[in-house]
N, C-alpha and C positions, 0 to 999 in steps of 0.2 A: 467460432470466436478465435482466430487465429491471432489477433492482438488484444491484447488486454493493458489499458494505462493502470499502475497502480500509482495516486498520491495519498497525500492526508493531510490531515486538520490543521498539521505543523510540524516541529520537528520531534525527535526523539518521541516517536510515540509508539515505533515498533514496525513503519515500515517496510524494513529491509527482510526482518523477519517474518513479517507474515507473505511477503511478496516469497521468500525462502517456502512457507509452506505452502503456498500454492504452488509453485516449483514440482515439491517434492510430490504433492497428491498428484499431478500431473505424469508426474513420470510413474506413479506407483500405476496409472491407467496401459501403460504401456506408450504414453505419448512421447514429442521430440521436443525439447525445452531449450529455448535462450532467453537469456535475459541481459534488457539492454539498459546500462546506467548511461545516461546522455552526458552527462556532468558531473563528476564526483569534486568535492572541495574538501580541504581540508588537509589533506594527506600529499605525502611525497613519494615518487616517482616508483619507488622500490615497496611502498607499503601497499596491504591487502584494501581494495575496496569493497562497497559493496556487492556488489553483481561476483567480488571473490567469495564471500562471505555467504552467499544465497548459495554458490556452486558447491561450497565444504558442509554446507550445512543439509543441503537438498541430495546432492548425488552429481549425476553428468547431466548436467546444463551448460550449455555454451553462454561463459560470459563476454560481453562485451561492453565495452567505455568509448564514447566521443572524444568526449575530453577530458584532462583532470587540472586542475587550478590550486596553488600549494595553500593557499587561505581560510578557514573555513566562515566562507562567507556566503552569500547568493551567489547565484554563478555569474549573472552579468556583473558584480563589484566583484567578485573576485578577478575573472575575466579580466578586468580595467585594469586592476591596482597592479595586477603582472603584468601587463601589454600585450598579452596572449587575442588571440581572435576567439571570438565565443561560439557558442555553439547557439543553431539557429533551430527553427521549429521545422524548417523542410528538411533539413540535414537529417533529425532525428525521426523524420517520418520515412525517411530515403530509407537509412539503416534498419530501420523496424520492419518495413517490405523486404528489403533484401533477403533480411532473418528468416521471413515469414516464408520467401520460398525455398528455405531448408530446415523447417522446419515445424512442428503440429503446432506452436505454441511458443509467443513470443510476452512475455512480459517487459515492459518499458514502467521502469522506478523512476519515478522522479522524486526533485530534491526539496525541501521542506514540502509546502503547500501548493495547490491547484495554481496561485499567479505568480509565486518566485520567477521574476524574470529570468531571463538567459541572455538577451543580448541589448542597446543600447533602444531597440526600436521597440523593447518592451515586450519581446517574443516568449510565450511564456509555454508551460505544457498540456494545456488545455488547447493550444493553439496546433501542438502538432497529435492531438488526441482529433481535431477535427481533422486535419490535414490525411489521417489513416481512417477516419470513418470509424474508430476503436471505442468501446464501451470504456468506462473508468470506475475501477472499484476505491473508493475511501477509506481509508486505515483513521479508527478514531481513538482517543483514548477513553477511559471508563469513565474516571470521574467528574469530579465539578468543574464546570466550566465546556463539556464535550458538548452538551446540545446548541449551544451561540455557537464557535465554529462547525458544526457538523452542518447545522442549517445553512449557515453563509454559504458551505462550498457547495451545500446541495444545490442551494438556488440560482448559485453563480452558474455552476454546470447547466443547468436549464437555460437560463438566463444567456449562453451561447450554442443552444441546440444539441448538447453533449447526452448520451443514453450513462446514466447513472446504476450502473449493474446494480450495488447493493454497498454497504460498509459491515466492515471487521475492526472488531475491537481488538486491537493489537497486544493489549497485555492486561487481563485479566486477574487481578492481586487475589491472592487467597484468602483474605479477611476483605473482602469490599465493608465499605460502611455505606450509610441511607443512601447517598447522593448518587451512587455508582451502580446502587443493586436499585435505583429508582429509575436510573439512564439504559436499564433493559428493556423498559416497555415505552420509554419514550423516544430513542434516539431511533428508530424504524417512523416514527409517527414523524419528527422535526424534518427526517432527512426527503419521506416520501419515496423512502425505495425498504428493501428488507434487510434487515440484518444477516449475512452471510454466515458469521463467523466468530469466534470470541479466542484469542490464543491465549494459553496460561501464562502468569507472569513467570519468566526466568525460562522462557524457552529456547530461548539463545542461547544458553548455556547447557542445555543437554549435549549428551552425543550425538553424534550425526544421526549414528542407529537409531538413539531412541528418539529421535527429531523425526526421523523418517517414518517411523513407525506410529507416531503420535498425530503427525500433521494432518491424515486423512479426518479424525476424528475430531478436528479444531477448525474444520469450515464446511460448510452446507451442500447438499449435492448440486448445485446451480457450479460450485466450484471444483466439483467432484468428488466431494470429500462426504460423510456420513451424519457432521454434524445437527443437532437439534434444537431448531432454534426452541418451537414450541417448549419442550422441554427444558431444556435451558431457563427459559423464563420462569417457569413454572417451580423451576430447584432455586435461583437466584434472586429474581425478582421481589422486591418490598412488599410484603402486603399491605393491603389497602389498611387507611388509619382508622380508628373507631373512635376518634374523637375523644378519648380518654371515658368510654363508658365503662361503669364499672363493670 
């Protein structure tokens, strides 16, 4: 697996971070890591992005950015409203191969969800996940509402011949309530692939150390890491309801 696409369900739901711990469980194997952000939005010219923010948080991975647009919008409206040329799907498939022949392991972040366009013809990153031949792992988030997006993007994935590794719950609250500790045995079932993964909420804000240190044990060996899902489910998971018998 020398590329791997990471998207998700939508935004802010923990992407960059958990694309950060796979990073880091990669490099803890002794592997070579870049990671490419094709489009960053939002931010200007002198501020950290993401693929910085994987690098500080993971260790030495080589980042890299296509493009950056100062809006935080889609990349193709953002793209527009500057006048800027956008970034295309074979561009970011160019760059991914490049990466891949220097080095064990390239991760490619994209920006909200699986069809946020990138350019005017509707280039999206499902489009250059086929273009590399790239498995694509899903960042979902816990609670209500995760199984209808989690199922969409699963299906869409299929729906254009894409290999759907697995999804990681991006940020895992320490009080789940019913909906979230009920979305452990279901969103594996909605999505049709396995659960990889589950990151603690406020993982981003540890220290590097202890981000490095933690990240093996927040995703599944398929990712290299030690994770349990069985287990996991089995500590989290809702038990089944008894109908209010006495």
């Amino acid at each position: 697996m020398p590329v791997l696409v990471i998207t998700g369900t939508g935004t802010e739901i923990g992407k960059t971070i958990t694309t950060a711990a796979v990073a880091a469980t990669a490099l803890a194997t002794g592997r070579t890591v870049a990671v490419l952000k094709p489009a960053q939005t939002g931010l200007r010219p002198d501020e950290r992005g993401d693929a910085d923010e994987v690098a500080r948080l993971a260790g030495a991975v080589t980042p890299a950015e296509l493009a950056r647009f100062p809006e935080p919008l889609a990349p193709g409206t953002a793209a527009r409203r500057a006048g800027m040329a956008p970034v295309r799907p074979h561009e970011v498939a160019e760059a991914a191969q490049k990466l891949a022949t220097e080095h064990d392991l390239v991760l490619v972040e994209g920006a909200g969800g699986l069809l946020v366009r990138f350019d005017p013809e509707g280039g999206t990153l499902a489009d250059a996940a086929r273009l590399l031949g790239a498995p694509v792992l899903v960042v979902a988030s816990a609670g209500l509402g995760t199984l209808n997006t989690t199922e969409l993007t699963s299906r869409e994935l299929r729906s254009q011949g894409l290999d759907l590794l697995g999804v990681v719950i991006g940020s895992w609250p320490t009080e789940p309530d019913l909906a979230t500790r009920c979305n452990v045995a279901d969103l594996p079932e909605v999505a049709g692939a396995p659960l990889l993964g589950a990151l603690p909420e406020g993982a981003g804000a540890l220290t590097p150390a202890d981000f490095r240190a933690g990240a093996p044990s927040w995703l599944a060996a398929r990712l290299d890491g030690t994770w349990d899902a069985e287990g996991f489910r089995r500590r989290e998971a809702a038990p089944s309801w008894d109908g209010g018998a006495a």
